[in-house]
TITORRO-702187 format. One record per residue (C-alpha): y, x, z; residue in one letter. Coordinates in steps of 0.02 Angstrom, whole numbers, padded with zeros to 5 digits, always signed. Layout:
% TITORRO-702187
YXZA;...
This chain:
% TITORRO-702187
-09107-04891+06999X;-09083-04914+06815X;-09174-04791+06688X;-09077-04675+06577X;-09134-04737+06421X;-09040-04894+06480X;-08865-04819+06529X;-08882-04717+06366X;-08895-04870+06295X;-08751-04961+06378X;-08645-04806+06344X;-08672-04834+06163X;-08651-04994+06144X;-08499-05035+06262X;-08348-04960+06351X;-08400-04929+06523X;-08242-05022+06582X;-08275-05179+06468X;-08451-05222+06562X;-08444-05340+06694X;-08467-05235+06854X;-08635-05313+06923X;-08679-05182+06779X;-08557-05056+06804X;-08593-05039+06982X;-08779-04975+06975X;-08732-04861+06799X;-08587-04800+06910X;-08705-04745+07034X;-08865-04667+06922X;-08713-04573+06803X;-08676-04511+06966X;-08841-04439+07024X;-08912-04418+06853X;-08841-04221+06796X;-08899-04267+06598X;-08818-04447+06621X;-08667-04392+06698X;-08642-04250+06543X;-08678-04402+06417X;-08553-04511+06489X;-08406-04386+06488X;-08450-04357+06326X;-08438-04515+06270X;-08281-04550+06348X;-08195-04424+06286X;-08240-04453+06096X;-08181-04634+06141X;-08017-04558+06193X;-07989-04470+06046X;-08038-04612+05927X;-07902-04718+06008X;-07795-04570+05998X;-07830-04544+05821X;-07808-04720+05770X;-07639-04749+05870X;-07581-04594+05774X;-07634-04656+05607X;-07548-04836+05651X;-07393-04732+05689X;-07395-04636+05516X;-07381-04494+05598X;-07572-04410+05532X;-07574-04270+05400X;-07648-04392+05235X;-07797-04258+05203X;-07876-04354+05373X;-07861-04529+05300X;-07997-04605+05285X;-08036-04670+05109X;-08039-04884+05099X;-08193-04876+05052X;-08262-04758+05192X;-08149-04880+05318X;-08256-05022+05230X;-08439-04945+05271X;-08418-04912+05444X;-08340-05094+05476X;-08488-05149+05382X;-08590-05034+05495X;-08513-05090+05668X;-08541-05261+05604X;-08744-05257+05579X;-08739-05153+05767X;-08685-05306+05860X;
């Protein structure tokens, strides 16, 4: 059995559906027993929804302009994403 720390971890750092499943297999099992795990990971998948949600609305044109994002804020967190991998 994994540890939380390390599916908290994984979370983070990937899409569930992106890892290969020799490591989705044994997180799909401890999110499953694990109550604080399983809470975490819904979490996290639904603020992943609504990023993609978000961003295929702004693509579209179709977001109010007071919820752009300044150029400059885009530019810090690709700079931030960038030093994370």
């Amino acid at each position: 059995m994994i540890a939380c720390k390390q599916v908290a971890k994984a979370l983070a750092e990937h899409r569930y559906y992106e890892l290969p499943w020799w490591r989705r297999i044994p997180m799909f099992v401890h999110i499953r027993l694990c109550v604080m795990c399983g809470k975490y990971h819904a979490q996290v998948v639904d603020m992943q929804k609504g990023v993609k949600n978000y961003l295929e609305h702004e693509e579209a044109g179709d977001v109010d302009p007071a919820y752009h994002l300044s150029d400059e804020a885009k530019e810090r967190i690709k700079e931030a994403l960038r030093e994370k991998e």
